[in-house]
N, C-alpha and C positions, 0 to 999 in steps of 0.2 A: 515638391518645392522646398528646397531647404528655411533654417532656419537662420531668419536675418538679425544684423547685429548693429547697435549705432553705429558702423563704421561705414555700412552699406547708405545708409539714409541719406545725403547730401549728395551722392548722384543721381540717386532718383530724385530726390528734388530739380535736380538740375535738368534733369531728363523732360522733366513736367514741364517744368518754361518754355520748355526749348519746344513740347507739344504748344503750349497756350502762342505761342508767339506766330506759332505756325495756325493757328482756328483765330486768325485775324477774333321797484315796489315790495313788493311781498313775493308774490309769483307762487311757481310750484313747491319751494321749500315753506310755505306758510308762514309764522313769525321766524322770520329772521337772524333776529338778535337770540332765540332762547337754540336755534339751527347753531349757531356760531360759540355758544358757549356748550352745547352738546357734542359737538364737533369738535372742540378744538384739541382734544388730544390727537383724534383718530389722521385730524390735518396736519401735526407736525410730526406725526410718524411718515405720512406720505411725503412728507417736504425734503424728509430724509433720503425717502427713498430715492424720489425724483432727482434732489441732489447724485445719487449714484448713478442714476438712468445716463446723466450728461456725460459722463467718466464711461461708463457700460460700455453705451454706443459705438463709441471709437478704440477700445479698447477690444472689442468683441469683431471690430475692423481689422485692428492692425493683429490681432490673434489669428485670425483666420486667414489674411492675406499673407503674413508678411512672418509670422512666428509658425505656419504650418498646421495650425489650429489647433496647436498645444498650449493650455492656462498653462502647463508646469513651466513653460517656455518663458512665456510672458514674463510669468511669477518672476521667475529666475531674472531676469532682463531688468526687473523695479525694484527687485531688492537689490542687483547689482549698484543701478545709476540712481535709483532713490527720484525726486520728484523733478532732477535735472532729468532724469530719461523720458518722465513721460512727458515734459513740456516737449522735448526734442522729438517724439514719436506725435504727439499731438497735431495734424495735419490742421495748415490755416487755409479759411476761407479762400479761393481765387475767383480770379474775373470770369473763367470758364464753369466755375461748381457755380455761381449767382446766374450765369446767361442759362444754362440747364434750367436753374430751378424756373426763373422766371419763364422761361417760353414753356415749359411745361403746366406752370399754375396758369398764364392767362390761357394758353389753348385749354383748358378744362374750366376756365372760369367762362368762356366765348361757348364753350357745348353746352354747360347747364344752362349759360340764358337762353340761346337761341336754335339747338337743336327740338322738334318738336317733341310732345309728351301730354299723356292724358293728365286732365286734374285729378288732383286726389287731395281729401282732408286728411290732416290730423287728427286727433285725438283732443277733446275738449281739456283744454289747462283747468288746475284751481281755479284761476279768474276769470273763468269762461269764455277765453280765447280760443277760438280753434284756427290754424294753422292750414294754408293752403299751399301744398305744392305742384312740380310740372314734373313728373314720371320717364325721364327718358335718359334712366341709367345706364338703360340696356343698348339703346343708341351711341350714347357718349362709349360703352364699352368697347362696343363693335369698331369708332370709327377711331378711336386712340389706337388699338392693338392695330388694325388696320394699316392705320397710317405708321405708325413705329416701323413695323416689320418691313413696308412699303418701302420710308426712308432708307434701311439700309438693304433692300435687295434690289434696288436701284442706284444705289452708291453715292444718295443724298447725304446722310447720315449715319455714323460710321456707330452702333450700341456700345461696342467695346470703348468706347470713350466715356460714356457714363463709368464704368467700371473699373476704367482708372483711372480715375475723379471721383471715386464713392465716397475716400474717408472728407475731401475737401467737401464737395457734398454734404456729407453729415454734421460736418462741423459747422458749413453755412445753414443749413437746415438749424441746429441745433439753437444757435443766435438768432439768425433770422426770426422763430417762432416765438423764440422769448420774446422781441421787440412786437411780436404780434399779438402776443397777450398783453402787452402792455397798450396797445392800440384797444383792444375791448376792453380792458377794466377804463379807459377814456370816455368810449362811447357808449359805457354802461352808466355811466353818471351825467355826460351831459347829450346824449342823444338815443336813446333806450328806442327799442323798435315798438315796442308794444307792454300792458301792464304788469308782464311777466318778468321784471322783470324787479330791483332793488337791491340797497344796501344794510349791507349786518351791521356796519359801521365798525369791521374790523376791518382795516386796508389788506392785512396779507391775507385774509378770509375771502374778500370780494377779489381779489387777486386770484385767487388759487381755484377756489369754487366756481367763479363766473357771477356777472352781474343779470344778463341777461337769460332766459331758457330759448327762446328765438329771436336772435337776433338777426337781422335784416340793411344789408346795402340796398339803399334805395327800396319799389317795393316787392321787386322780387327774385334779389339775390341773394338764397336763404346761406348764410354764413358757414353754421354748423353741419345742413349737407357740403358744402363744397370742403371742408377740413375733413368731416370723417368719410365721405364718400367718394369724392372725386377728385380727391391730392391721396389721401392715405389708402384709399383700401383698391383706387386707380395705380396708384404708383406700385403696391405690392405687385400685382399683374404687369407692368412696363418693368419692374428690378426681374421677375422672375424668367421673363422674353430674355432680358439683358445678358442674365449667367449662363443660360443657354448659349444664344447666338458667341461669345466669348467663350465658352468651350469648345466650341464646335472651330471659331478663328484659330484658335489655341492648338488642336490638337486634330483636325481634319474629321471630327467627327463629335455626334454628341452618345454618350454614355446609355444604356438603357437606367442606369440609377437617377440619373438628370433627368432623362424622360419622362418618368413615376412621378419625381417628385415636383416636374413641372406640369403635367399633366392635370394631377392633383389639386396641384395651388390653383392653376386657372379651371377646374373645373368649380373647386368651391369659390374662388372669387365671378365666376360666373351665375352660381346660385344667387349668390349677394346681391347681385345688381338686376337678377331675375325678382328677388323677393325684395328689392330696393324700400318699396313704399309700405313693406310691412315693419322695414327697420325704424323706420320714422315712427311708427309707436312704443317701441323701447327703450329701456331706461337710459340709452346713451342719446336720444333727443327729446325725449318728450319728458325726461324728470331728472338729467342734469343738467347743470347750468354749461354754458360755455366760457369757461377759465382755463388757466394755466393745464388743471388735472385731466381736461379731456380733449381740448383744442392741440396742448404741447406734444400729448401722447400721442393725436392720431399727425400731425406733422413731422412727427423724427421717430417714436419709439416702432412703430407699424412698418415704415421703409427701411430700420433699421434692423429690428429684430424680427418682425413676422417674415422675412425672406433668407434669415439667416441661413436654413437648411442649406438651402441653394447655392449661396454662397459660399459654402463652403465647399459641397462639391464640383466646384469651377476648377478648382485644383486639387482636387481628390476622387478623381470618377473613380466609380465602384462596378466592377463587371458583375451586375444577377444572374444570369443567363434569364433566358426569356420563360418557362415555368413560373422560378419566382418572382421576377416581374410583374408578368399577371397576376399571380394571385395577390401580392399586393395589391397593385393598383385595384384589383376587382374590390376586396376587403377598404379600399380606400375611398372608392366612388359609392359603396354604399352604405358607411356611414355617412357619409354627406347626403347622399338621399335622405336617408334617418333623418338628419337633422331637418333636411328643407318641409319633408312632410310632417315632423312636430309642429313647424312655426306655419305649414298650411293649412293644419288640421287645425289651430287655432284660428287663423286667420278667418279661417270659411263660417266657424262657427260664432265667429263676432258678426261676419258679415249677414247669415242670416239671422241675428239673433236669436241661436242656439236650436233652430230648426235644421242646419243640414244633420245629417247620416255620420255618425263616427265608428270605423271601424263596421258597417253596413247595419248599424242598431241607432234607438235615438239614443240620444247623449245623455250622460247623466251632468247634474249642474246643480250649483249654486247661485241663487239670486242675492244680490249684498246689496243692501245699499250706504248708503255714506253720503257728508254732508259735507260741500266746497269751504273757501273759505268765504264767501258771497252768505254762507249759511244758506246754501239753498239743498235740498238733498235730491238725493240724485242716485241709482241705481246701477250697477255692473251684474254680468252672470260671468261664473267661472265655472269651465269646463274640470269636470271630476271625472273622465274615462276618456276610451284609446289614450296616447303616449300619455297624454296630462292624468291619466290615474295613475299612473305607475309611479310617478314622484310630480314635484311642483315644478321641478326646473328638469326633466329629464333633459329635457334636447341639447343640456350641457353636455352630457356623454358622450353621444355620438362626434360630437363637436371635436370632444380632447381628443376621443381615438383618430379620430381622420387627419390630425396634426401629428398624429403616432405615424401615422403610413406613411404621411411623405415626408418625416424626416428618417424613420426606418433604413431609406436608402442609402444612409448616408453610414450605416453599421457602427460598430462602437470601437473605432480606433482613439475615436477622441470624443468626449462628453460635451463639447461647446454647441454642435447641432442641436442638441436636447434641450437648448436654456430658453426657446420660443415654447416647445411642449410643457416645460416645466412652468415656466411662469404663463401659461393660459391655464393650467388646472389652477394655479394660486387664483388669479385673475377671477373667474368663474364661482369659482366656491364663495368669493368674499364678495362676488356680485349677487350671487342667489341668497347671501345672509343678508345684502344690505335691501335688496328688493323685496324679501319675506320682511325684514324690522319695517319698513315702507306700507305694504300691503297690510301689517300687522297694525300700525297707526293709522291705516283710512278705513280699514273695514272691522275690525273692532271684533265684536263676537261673532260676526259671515266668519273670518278668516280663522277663525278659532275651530269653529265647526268645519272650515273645507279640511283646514291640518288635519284634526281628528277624520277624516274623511279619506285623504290622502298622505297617509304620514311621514311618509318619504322627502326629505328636500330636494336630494339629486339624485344617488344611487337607489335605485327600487331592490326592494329585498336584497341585501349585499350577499348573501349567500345561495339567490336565488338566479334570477333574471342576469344581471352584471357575472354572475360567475360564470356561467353560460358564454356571457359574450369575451371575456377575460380569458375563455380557455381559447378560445380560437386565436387571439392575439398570441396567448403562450406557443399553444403551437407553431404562428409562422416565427417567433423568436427562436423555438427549438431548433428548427428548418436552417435558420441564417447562420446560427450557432456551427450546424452540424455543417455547411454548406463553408464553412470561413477554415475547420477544422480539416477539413478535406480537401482544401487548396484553392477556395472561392478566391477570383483574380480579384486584387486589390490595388490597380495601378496610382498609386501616389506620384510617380515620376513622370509621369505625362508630361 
């Protein structure tokens, strides 16, 4: 796909109409106010960021689609036309990117109320709130993919029209979600779900961070599942069908490199929604709030950049032959194992409190206890053996690598597939520091002793265990290296 120029842009605009015309209290952060003057540097470095994330989005769009997925491209493009070019390249909301959005949020708002699902609790809050939800991720998962794929192999609805409609899309997304964080810092003040729930009495603090930690439409349409679970990490899985079935319109076939890496994505977004009710006790619902920093990210950054890989090769298929194919994919689905059985091996051993078998021995543990803010005290055991001795967050490793594999496929003609891999290793690391300073303020001298106990954060033995699994990555890099040097097909021109 060549490289587009403002000259080119106002027929396809034109092109697009001519399509639209045609588709007829206090809570988990404990005091507040001393949370909001601790915080306030660490939140206007994110402000910053998040400012870039709205510019990222659509520029990481129109780099991929439309510049051949060259930054030097881009680059070249804004320093030419300066901030006249990117208004001109900046895609606005349409009537058909808001009809998407919407029939895809109420069909997933219509599955979590009313497809069926085991109960399951939460996790007890500081306020001694526990949390009830309905379990049927794995339902909702089946019957979206289902019916998507359905839609267009019956020639209801056509994927490739999300696809050329992504960056209006992103843009209506992008606004959209701001107006919807401004609907919860609303109802965090005058209709809070539960005691979880308060002001710093900084307005862009309670803006940013969230008012609420569960917040609730009516009494049982949990909010924050439906943003991080069944609009973002659903729609990763419906964009990833999307580039597919659009290569495949495209070019009478899909790619074995599109295969890997769509394969890949839905099998780990099928773990997700296999282990749905165990994400409900992590730090992205049971100890952030829902604001602007978690609600904004999982509605535009998730659909926009967790799928990048993919998108990018929609017009870049890569031939692996089928050898390297498999072995990636094989290297790909079992990190993702790795991971699922970290977050199982914990899971099992919360559920029996600390009597199941780890690694086919008893477990070894820490009993902690800690004191709410009710001042009532209160007890945790932390798993110190299998994955959780080797470091406190290991099951962040297997994590990054398995985002290594299936963007892998996409080889290194251009660095912009890597900027999901790269910003989930950032992501992770400052999640495992902020969840150790967290764990480090509730359990006091337990957590002192589990550290010394397990002294690892992430990487276990960096020269040990991780080098180990590092060499085997190096190798298939060698492989694609030696495989690109020797005439691996590279069809760009498709």
């Amino acid at each position: 796909m060549g490289a587009a120029n403002p000259n080119t842009m106002m027929p396809m605009q034109q092109q697009q109409q001519q399509q639209q015309q045609q588709l007829g209290s206090q809570g988990a952060f404990g005091n507040m106010q001393q949370n909001a003057q601790n915080l306030q540097a660490n939140m206007m470095q994110n402000q910053q960021q998040n400012f870039q994330q709205h510019r990222q989005n659509n520029q990481q769009w129109y780099t991929m689609v439309h510049q051949d997925g060259s930054i030097l491209n881009t680059f070249n493009y804004f320093k030419e036309n300066g901030v006249d070019g990117f208004i001109n390249i900046w895609p606005k909301p349409t009537a058909i990117a808001w009809k998407i959005i919407a029939c895809y949020a109420v069909f997933e708002a219509a599955l979590q109320l009313w497809l069926p699902g085991k109960r399951v609790e939460g996790p007890i809050s500081p306020t001694g709130n526990r949390p009830v939800y309905k379990a049927n991720g794995v339902l909702a998962y089946a019957v979206t993919l289902i019916t998507y794929v359905g839609l267009w192999w019956f020639g209801i609805f056509n994927p490739t029209v999300v696809y050329d409609h992504l960056g209006e899309i992103y843009s209506a997304l992008i606004f959209g979600s701001l107006v919807f964080c401004v609907f919860l810092y609303i109802k965090g003040h005058v209709a809070p779900s539960s005691t979880d729930s308060g002001s710093s009495g900084n307005i862009i603090f309670d803006f940013y961070w969230g008012m609420e930690l569960y917040p609730r439409i009516g009494k049982n349409f949990d909010i924050k599942v439906f943003t991080n679970c069944r609009f973002g990490m659903m729609s990763w899985a419906v964009l990833a069908v999307t580039y597919c079935i659009k290569q495949y319109e495209t070019n009478g076939k899909v790619s074995d490199s599109m295969l890997v890496n769509t394969v890949l994505m839905l099998v780990y977004i099928t773990k997700f929604f296999w282990w749905e009710a165990g994400y409900w006790n992590t730090m992205d619902i049971a100890h952030d709030r829902a604001g602007f920093y978690i609600c904004w990210g999982c509605l535009v950054w998730v659909p926009s950049i967790y799928t990048s890989p993919g998108m990018y090769l929609v017009n870049h298929p890569v031939n692996l032959g089928l050898q390297l194919a498999i072995s990636i994919l094989i290297a790909g689905i079992l990190c993702i194992y790795i991971n699922y059985d970290c977050d199982r091996q914990r899971q099992e051993f919360r559920r029996t409190n600390g009597k199941a078998l780890v690694w086919g021995k008893a477990p070894s543990k820490i009993v902690a206890s800690y004191t709410t803010t009710k001042g009532e005290t209160k007890s945790s055991i932390l798993l110190t053996s299998g994955w959780w001795g080797l470091a406190r967050h290991f099951h962040y490793v297997p994590e990054i690598m398995a985002a290594f594999f299936w963007t892998v496929p996409a080889l290194f003609d251009n660095c912009l597939p890597y900027f999901y891999f790269v910003f989930l290793t950032i992501l992770l690391f400052d999640r495992a520091k902020r969840d150790d300073d967290r764990c480090r303020s509730k359990y006091g001298k337990y957590w002192k002793t589990y550290c010394n106990k397990v002294p690892y954060r992430i990487i276990p033995g960096l020269f040990g265990f991780v080098h180990a699994l590092s060499t085997s990555s190096m190798t298939l890099l060698q492989v694609l290296l030696l495989r690109r040097s020797s005439g691996a097909n590279i069809d760009s021109n498709v």
